[in-house]
Residue frames relative to the residue before (quaternion, step in Angstrom):
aa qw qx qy qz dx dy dz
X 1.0000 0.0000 0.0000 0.0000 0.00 0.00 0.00
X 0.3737 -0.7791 0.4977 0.0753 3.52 -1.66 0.57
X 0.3406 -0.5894 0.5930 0.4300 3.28 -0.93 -0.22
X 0.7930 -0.4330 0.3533 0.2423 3.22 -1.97 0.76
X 0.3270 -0.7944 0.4968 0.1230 4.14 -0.52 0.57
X 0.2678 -0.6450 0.6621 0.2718 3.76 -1.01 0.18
X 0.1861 -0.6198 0.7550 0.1057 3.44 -0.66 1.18
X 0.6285 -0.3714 0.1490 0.6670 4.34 0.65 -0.41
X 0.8224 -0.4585 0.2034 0.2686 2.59 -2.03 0.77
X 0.7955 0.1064 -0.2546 0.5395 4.20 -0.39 1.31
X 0.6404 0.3638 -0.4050 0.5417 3.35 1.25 1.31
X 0.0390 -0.7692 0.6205 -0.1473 3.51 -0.83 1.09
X 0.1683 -0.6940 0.6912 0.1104 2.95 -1.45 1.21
X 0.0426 0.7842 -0.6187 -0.0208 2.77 -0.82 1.18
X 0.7279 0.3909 -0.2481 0.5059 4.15 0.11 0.79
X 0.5380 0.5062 -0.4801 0.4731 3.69 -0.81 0.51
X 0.7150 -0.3246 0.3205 0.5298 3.80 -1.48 0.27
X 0.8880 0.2386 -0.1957 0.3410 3.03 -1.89 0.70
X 0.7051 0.4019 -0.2021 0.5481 3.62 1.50 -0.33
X 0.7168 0.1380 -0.0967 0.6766 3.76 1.21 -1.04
X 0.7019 -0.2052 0.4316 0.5282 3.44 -0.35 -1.81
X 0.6030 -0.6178 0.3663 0.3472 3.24 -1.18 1.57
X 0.7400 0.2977 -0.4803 0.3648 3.79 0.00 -0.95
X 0.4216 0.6674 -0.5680 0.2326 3.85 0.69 -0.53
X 0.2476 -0.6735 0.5973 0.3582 3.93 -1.08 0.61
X 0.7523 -0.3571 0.3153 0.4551 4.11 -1.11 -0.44
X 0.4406 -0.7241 0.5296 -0.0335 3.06 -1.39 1.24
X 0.2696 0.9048 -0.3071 -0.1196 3.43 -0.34 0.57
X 0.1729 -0.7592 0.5771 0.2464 4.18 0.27 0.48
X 0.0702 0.4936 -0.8393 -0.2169 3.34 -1.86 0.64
X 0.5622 -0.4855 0.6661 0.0677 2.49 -2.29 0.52
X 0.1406 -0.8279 0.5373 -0.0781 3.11 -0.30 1.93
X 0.6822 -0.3152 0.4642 0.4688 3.78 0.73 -0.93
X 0.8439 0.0813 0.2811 0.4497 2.79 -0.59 -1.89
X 0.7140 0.3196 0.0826 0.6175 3.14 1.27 -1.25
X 0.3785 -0.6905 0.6162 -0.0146 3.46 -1.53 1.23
X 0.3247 0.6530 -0.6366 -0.2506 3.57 -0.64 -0.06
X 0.4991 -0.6516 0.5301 0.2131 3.99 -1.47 0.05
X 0.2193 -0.7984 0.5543 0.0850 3.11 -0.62 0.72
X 0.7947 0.0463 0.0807 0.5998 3.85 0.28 0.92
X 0.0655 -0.8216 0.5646 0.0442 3.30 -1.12 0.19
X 0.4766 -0.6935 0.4131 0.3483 3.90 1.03 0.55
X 0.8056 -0.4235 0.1732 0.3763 3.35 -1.80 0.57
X 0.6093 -0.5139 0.3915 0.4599 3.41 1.03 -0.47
X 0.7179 0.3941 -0.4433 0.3644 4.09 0.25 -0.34
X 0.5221 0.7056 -0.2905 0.3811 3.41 1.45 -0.02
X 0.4876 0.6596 -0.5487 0.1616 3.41 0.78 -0.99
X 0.8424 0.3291 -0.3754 0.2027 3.38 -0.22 -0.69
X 0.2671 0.7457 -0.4306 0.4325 3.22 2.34 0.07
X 0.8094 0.3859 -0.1771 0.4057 3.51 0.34 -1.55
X 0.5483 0.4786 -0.4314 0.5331 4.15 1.41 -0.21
X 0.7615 0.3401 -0.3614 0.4170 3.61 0.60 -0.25
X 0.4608 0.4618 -0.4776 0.5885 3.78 1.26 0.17
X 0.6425 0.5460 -0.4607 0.2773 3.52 0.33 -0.60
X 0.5706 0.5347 -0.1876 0.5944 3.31 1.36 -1.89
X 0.7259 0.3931 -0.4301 0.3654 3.67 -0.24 -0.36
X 0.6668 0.4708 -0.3543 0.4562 3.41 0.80 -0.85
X 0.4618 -0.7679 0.2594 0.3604 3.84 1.51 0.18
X 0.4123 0.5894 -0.5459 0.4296 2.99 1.28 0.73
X 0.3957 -0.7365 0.5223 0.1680 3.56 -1.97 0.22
X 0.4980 -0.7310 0.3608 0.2957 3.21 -0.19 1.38
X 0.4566 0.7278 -0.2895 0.4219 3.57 1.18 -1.37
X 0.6744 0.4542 -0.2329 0.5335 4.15 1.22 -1.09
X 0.2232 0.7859 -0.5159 0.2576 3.55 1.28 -0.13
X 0.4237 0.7159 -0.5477 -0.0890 3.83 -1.09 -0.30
X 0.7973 0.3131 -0.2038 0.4741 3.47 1.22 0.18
X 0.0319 0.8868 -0.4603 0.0272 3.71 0.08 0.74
X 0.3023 -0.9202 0.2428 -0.0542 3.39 0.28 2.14
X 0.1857 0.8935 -0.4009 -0.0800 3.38 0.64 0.54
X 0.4990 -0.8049 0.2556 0.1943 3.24 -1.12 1.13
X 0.6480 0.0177 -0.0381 0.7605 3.41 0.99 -0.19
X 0.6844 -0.6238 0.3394 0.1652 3.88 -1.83 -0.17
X 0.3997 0.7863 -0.3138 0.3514 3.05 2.48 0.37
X 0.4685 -0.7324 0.2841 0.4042 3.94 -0.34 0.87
X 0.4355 0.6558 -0.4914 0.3725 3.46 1.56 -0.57
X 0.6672 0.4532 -0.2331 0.5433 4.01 0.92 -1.20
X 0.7312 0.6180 -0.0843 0.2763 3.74 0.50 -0.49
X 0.5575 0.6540 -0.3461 0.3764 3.17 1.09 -2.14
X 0.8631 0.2245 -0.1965 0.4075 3.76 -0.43 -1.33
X 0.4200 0.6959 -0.5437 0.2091 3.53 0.09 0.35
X 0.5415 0.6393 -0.3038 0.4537 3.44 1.18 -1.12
X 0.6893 0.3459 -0.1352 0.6220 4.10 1.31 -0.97
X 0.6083 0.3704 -0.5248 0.4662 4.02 0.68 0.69
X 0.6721 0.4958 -0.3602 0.4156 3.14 1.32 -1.03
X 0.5733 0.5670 -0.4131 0.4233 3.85 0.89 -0.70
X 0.6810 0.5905 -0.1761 0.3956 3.32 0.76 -1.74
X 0.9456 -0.0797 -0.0355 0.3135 3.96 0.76 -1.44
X 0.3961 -0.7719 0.2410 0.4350 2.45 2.05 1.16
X 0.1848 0.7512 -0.5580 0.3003 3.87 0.94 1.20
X 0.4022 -0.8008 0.3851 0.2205 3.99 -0.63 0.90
X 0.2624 -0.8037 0.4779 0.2384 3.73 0.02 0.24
X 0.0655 -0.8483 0.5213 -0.0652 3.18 -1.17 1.01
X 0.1038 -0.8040 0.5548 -0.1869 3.70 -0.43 1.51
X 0.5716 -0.4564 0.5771 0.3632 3.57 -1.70 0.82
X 0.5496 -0.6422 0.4901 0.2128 3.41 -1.47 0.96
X 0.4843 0.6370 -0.3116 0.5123 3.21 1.88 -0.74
X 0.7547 0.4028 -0.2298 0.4642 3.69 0.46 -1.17
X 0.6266 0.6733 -0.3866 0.0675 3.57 1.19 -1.39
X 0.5806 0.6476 -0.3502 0.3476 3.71 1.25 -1.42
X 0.4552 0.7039 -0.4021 0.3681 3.71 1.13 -0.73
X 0.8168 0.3893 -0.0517 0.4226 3.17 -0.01 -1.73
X 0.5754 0.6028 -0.2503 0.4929 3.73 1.38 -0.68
X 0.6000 0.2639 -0.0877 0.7501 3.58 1.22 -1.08
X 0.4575 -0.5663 0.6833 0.0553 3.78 -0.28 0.57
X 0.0964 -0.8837 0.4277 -0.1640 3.39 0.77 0.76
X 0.2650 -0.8235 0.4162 0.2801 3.81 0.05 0.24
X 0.7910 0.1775 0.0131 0.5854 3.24 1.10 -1.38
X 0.5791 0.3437 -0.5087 0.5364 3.92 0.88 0.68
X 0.5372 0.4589 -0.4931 0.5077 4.19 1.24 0.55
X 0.4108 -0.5139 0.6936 0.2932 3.53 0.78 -0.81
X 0.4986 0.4720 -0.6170 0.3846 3.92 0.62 -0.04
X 0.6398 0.5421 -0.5043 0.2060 3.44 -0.39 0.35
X 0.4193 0.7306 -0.2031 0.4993 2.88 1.72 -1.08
X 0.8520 0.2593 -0.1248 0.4375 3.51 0.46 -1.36
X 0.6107 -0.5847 0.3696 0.3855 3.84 1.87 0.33
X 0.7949 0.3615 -0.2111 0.4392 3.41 0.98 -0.22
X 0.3868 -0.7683 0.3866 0.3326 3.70 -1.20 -0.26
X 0.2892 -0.8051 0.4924 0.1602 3.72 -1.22 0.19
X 0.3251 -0.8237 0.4440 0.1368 2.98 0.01 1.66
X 0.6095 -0.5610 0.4465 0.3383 3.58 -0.90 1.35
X 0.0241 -0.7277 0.6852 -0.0182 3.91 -1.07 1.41
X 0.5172 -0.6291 0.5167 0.2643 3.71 -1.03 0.67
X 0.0999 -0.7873 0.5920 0.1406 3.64 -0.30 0.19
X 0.3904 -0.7004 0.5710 0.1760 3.76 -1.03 1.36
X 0.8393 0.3120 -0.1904 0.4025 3.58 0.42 -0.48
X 0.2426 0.6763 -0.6857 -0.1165 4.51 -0.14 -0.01
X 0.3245 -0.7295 0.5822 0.1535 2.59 -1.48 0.88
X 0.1891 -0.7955 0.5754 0.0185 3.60 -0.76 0.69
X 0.6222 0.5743 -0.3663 0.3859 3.56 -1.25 0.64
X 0.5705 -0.5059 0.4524 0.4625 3.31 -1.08 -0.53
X 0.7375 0.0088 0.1135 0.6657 3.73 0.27 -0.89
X 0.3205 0.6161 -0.7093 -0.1205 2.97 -2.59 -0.54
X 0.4893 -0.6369 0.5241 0.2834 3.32 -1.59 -0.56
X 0.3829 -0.6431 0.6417 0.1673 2.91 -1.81 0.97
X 0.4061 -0.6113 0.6048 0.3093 3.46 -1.40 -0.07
X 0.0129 0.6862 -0.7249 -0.0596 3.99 -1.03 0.51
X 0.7835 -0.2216 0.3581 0.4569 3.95 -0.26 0.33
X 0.5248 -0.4505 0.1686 0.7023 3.87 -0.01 0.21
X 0.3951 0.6018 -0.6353 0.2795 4.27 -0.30 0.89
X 0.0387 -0.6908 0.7104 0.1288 3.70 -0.80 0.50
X 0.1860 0.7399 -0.6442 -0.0547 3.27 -0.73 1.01
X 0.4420 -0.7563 0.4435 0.1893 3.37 -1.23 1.43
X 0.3649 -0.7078 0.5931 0.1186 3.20 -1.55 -0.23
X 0.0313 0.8438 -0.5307 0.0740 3.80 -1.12 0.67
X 0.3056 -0.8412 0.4132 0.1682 3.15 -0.52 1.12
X 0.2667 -0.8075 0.5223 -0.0640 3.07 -0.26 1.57
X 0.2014 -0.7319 0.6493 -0.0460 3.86 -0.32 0.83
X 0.6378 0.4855 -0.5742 0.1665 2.89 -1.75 0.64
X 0.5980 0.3924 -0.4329 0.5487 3.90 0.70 -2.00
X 0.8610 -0.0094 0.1474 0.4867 3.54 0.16 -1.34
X 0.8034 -0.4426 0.2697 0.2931 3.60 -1.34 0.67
X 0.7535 0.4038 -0.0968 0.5097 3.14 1.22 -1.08
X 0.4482 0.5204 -0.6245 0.3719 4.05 0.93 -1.12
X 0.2134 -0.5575 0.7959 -0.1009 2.08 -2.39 0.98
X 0.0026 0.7698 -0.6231 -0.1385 3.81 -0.94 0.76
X 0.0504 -0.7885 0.6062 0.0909 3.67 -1.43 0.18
X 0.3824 -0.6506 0.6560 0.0100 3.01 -1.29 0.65
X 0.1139 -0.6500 0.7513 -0.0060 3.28 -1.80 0.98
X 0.0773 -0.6804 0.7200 0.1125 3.56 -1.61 0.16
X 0.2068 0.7074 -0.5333 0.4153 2.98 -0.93 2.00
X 0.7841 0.0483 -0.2778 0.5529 3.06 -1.20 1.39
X 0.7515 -0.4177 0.2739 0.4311 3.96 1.16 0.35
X 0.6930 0.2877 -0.2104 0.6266 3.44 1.84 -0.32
X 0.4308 -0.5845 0.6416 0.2472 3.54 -1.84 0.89
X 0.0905 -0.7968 0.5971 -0.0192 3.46 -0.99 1.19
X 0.0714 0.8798 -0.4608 -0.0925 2.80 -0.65 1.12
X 0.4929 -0.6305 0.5357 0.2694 3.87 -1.35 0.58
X 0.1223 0.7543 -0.6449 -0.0114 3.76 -0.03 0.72
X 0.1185 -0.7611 0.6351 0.0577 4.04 0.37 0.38
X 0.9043 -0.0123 -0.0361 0.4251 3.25 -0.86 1.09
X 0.2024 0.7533 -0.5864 0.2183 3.75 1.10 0.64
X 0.6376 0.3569 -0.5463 0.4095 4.04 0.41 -0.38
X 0.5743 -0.3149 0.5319 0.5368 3.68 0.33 -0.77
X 0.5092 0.0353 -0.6422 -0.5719 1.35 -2.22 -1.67
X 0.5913 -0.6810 0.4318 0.0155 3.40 -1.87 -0.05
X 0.1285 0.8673 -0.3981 0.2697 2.97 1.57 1.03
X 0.5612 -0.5924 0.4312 0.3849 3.75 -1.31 1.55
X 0.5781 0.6649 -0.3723 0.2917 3.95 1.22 -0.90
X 0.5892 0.5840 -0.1821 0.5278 3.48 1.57 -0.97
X 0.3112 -0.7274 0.4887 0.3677 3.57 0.85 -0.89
X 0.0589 -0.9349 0.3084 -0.1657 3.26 1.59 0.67
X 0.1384 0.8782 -0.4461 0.1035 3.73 0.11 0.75
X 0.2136 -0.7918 0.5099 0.2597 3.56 -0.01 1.54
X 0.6137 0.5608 -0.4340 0.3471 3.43 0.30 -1.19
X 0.7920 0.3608 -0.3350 0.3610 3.64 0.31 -0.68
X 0.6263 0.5397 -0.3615 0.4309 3.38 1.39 -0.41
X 0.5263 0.4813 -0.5301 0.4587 3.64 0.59 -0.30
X 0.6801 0.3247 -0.4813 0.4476 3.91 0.19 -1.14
X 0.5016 0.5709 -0.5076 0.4059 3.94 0.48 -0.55
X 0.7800 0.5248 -0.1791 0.2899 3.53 0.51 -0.82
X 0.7187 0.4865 -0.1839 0.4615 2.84 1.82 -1.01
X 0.4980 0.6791 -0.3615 0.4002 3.24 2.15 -0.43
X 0.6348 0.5854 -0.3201 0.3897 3.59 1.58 -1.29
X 0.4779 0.5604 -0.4222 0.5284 3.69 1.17 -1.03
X 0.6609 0.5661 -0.4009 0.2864 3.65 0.05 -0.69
X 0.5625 0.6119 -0.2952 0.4712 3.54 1.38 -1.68
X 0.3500 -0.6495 0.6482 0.1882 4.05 0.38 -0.63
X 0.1329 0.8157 -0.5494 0.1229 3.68 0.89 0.08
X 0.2628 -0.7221 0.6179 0.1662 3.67 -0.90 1.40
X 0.6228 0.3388 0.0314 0.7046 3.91 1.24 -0.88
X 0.3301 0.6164 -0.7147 0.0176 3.24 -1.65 1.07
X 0.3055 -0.7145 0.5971 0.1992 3.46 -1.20 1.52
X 0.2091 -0.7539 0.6227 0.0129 3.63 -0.45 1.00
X 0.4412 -0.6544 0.5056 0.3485 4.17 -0.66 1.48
X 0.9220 0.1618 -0.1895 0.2965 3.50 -0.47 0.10
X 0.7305 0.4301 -0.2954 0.4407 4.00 1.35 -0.63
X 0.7132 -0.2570 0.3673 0.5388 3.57 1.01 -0.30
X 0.3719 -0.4439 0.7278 0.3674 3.30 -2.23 -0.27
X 0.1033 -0.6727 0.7245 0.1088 3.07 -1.81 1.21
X 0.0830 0.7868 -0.6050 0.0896 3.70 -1.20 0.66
X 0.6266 -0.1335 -0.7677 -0.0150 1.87 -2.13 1.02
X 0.9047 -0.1262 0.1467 0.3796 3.33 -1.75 -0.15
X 0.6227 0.4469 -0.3685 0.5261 4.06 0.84 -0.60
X 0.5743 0.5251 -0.4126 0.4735 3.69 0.46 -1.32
X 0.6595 0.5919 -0.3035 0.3503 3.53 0.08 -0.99
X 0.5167 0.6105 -0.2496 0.5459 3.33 1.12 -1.20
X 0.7410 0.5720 -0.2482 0.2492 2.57 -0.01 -2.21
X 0.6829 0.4679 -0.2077 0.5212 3.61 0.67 -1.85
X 0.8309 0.2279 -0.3970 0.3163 3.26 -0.27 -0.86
X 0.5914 0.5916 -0.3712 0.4031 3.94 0.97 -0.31
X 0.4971 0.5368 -0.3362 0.5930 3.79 1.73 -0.12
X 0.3287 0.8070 -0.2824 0.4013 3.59 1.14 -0.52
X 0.7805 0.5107 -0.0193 0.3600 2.27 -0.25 -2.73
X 0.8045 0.4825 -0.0799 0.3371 2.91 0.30 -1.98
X 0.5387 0.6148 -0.2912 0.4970 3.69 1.47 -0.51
X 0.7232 0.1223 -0.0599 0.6770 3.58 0.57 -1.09
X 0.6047 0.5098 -0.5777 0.2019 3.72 -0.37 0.84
């Protein structure tokens, strides 16, 4: 395990291989001020891995208030049930993805996959639509429904410190009929992200790629894999 990274200054990964626990997908904190929001929350035996990456990176969990999850897979999921207990922080999910996580679902979490189970969590926020915005302290960080791994993913994006970052969690897939998995929609999902111009993308499971070509680069190798 690691300590927490500066992807740029008021973003930190803090969770995912090499940072919490291999199956965990990526973790992220912006830095809001006053205010936290989270991006994911790993498979779940971590949590307290990811509260002490949080604290180390000198931020205070306690500033929590928003705890984003990107699609309905437990690897993205597991520890939410213990931020929300822990910092009374609200959870938010695609309306497409939300019933999953509500019913603790076995195979639309993927908690089988990983041998284990996922007790059914209420979610305060579905989101619905094509896009929108959150608030982080004066941060607007946006949001887009992205179809395809699953019904619900969602990617978002921030501009900051001079670069658009984006969170594409799970852009390779995979794409399995068990997932509800929908290429057609994920290429156009893909072709919206090419749009964003992304200087920085923290992808759940291969890494940050940068600068702005690499980005391209990854998500147009993607393409080209499943087309």
């Amino acid at each position: 395990m690691g300590a927490a990274e500066v992807v740029v200054p008021g973003v930190y990964l803090v969770g995912g291989p090499n940072i919490s626990r291999a199956e965990d997908a990526t973790v992220f904190v912006i830095d809001g001020g006053e205010e936290l929001a989270m991006i994911d929350a790993g498979a779940g035996r971590s949590a307290r891995t990811l509260e002490n990456n949080i604290l180390g990176a000198g931020l205070d969990p306690r500033k929590i208030r928003l705890l984003i999850l990107t699609h309905c897979h437990i690897d993205h999921i597991g520890a939410a049930a213990y931020f929300r207990r822990e910092y009374a922080c609200r959870i938010a999910i695609h309306a497409d993805d939300a019933a999953a996580v509500e019913t603790g679902d076995p195979v639309l979490t993927a908690a089988n996959w990983y041998e284990t189970d996922f007790p059914p969590l209420a979610v305060d926020e579905r989101l619905t639509g094509a896009g929108g915005t959150f608030r982080c302290g004066p941060h607007e960080l946006h949001w887009l429904h992205t179809p395809g791994h699953t019904p619900g993913s969602i990617s978002l994006y921030l501009d900051l410190a001079g670069k658009r970052i984006l969170f594409g969690q799970d852009i390779h897939g995979p794409f399995l009929p068990s997932f509800r998995s929908d290429l057609r929609r994920w290429r156009a999902s893909m072709e919206a992200l090419l749009e964003l111009e992304a200087d920085i993308l923290c992808e759940g499971h291969l890494g940050i790629f940068q600068p702005r070509g690499a980005v391209e680069r990854y998500i147009r190798r993607c393409l080209r894999q499943h087309s």
